[in-house]
C-alpha positions as CSV (number, residue, x, y, z in Angstrom):
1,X,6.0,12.4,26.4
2,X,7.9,11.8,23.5
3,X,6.0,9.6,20.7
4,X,8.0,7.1,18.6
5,X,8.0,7.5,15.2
6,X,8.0,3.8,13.1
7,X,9.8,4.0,9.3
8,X,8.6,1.8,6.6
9,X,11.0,0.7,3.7
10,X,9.9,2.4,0.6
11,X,11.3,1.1,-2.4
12,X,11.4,3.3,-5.6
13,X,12.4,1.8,-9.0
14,X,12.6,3.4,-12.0
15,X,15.8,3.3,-14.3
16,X,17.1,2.0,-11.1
17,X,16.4,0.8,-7.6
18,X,16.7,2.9,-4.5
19,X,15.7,2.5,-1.5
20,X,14.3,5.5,0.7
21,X,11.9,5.4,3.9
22,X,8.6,6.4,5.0
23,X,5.9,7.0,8.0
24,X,3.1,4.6,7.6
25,X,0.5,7.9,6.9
26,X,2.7,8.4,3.8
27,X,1.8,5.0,2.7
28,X,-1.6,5.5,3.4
29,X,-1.2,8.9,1.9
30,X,0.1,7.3,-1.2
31,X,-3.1,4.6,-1.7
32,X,-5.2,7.0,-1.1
33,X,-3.9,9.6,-4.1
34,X,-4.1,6.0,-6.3
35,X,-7.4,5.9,-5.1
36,X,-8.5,8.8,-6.1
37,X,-6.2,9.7,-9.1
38,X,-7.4,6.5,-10.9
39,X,-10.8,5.6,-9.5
40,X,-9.3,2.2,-7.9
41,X,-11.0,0.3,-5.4
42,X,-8.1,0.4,-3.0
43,X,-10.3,0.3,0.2
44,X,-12.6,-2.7,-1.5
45,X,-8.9,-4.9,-2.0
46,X,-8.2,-3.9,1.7
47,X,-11.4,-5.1,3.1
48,X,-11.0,-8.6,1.3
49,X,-7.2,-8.7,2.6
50,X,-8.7,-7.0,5.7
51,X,-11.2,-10.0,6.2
52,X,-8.6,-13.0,5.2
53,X,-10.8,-13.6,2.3
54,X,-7.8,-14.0,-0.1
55,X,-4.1,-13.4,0.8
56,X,-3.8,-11.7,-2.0
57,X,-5.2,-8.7,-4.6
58,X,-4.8,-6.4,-7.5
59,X,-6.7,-4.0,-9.2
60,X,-5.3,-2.4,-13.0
61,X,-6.1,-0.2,-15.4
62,X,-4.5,-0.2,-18.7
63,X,-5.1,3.6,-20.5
64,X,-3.1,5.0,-18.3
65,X,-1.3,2.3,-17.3
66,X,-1.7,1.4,-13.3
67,X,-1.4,-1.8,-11.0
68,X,-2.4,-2.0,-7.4
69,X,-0.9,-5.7,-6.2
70,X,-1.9,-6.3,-2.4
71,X,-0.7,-9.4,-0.2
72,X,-1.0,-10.7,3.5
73,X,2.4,-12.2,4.7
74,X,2.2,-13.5,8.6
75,X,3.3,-10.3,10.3
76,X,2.6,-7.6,7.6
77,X,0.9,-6.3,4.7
78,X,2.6,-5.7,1.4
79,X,1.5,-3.2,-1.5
80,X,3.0,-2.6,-4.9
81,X,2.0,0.2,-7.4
82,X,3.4,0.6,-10.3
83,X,2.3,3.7,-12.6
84,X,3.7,3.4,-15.9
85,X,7.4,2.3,-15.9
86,X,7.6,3.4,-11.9
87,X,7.2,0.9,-9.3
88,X,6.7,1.7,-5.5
89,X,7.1,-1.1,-3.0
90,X,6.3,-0.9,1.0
91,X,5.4,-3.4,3.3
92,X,3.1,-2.5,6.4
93,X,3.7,-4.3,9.6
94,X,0.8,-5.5,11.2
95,X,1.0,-5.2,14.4
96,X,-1.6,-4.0,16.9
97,X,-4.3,-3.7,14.7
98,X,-2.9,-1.2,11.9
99,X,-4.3,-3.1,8.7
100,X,-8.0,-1.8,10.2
101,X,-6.5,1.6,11.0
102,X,-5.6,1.5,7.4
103,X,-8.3,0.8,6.1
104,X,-10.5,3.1,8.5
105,X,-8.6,6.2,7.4
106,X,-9.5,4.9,3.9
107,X,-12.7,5.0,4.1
């Protein structure tokens, strides 16, 4: 049985914007690094998203500088970090249940 593999749109932006694509595990893989690398309550944002208590979230940190922006659209979840002058952009689709799965593997 061969198991479908699902892309997510990355987007990369530094001295300029391109566009590359990724597994959701390497999104997750990249919150938790930010999680851990800064000491960022990534899985505390996600439970509030998680739990429709806001539609929206961030988290900073200015020494170095780092920004964790979270928000709820209808079908999806989408994140933004930005580290300095690098931004990263993906969008998780939310579809049979993988904002918990996210935030399970979080934890």
């Amino acid at each position: 049985m061969t198991k479908e593999l699902k892309l997510l749109q990355v987007s990369i932006q530094e001295s300029e914007k391109s566009t590359e694509y990724s597994t959701t595990q390497t999104a997750i893989d990249s919150l938790q690094t930010l999680n851990v690398k800064y000491g960022l309550p990534i899985l505390d944002m996600l439970k509030i998203i998680n739990k429709k208590l806001a539609d929206s979230v961030s988290v900073g940190k200015d020494d170095p500088h780092v920004y964790f922006f979270a928000k709820r659209n209808r079908n999806s979840v989408s994140f933004r970090i930005n580290e300095g002058k690098r931004a990263i952009r993906f969008e998780l689709p939310l579809e049979n249940g993988q904002l918990e799965t996210l935030r399970l593997q979080l934890a």
